[in-house]
VOGU-3710 file (C-alpha; in Angstrom, 3 decimals, decimal comma):
1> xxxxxxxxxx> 97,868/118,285/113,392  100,295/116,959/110,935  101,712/114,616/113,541  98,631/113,096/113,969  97,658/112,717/110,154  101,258/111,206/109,845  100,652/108,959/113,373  97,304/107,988/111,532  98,479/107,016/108,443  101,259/104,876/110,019
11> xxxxxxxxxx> 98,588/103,004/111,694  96,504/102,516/108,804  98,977/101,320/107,007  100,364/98,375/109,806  96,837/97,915/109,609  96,924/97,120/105,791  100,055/94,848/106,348  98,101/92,623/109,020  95,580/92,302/106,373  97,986/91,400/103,915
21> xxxxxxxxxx> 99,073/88,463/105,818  95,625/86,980/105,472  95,307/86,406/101,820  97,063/83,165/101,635  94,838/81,917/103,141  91,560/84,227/102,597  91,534/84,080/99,087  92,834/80,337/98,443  95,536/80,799/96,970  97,027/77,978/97,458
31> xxxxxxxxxx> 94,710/76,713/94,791  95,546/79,400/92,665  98,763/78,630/92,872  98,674/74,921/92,249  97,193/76,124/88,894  100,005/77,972/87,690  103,786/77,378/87,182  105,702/76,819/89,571  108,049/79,981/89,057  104,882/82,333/88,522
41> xxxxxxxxxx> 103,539/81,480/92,040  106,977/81,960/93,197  107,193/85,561/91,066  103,555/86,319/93,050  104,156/85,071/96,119  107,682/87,042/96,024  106,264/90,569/94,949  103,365/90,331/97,413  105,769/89,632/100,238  107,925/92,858/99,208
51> xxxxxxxxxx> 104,734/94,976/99,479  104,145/93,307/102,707  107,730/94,456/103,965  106,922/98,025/102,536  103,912/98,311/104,072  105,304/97,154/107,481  108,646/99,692/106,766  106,227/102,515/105,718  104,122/102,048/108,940  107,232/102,064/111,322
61> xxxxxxxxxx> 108,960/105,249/110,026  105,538/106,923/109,980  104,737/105,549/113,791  108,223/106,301/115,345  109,771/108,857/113,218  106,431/111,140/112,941  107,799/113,911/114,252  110,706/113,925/111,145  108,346/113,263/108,943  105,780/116,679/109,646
71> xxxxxxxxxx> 108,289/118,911/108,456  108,429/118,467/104,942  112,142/119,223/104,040  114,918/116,604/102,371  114,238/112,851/102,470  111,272/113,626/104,843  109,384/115,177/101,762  110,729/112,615/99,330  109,159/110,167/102,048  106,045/112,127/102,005
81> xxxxxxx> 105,962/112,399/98,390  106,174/108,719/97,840  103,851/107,474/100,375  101,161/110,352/98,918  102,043/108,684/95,334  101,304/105,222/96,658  98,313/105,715/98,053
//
């Protein structure tokens, strides 16, 4: 069972990271950005493009290291812990 929560939650998350790649250009912000400085946009396009990379690192040990991950002991629980915290 806790394989499958984990397997789940990887997939929901790669999910969330797909999304993420559409809000360039779902919610304009290239207009946004054209209204701001030009080292703000940078600053926001920057931080949403590390939570990209952590969603798509979060979704790949979750996917192909589930089995690690179920038994909560060392850096699996400190995984565990974090991604619970996130969310």
């Amino acid at each position: 069972m806790n394989n499958i929560c984990i397997y789940t939650g990887g997939i929901l998350t790669l999910l969330m990271a797909v999304f993420h790649t559409t809000f360039y250009k779902r919610f304009r912000w290239a207009e946004d950005f054209s209204k701001i400085s030009p080292r703000n946009s940078r600053i926001f396009f920057t931080i949403h493009l590390a939570l990209l990379l952590l969603f798509l690192l979060l979704a790949f040990i979750s996917i192909f290291y589930n089995s690690e991950l179920s038994r909560p002991v060392g850096l699996a629980f400190g995984i565990n812990a974090g991604v619970a915290l996130f969310w």
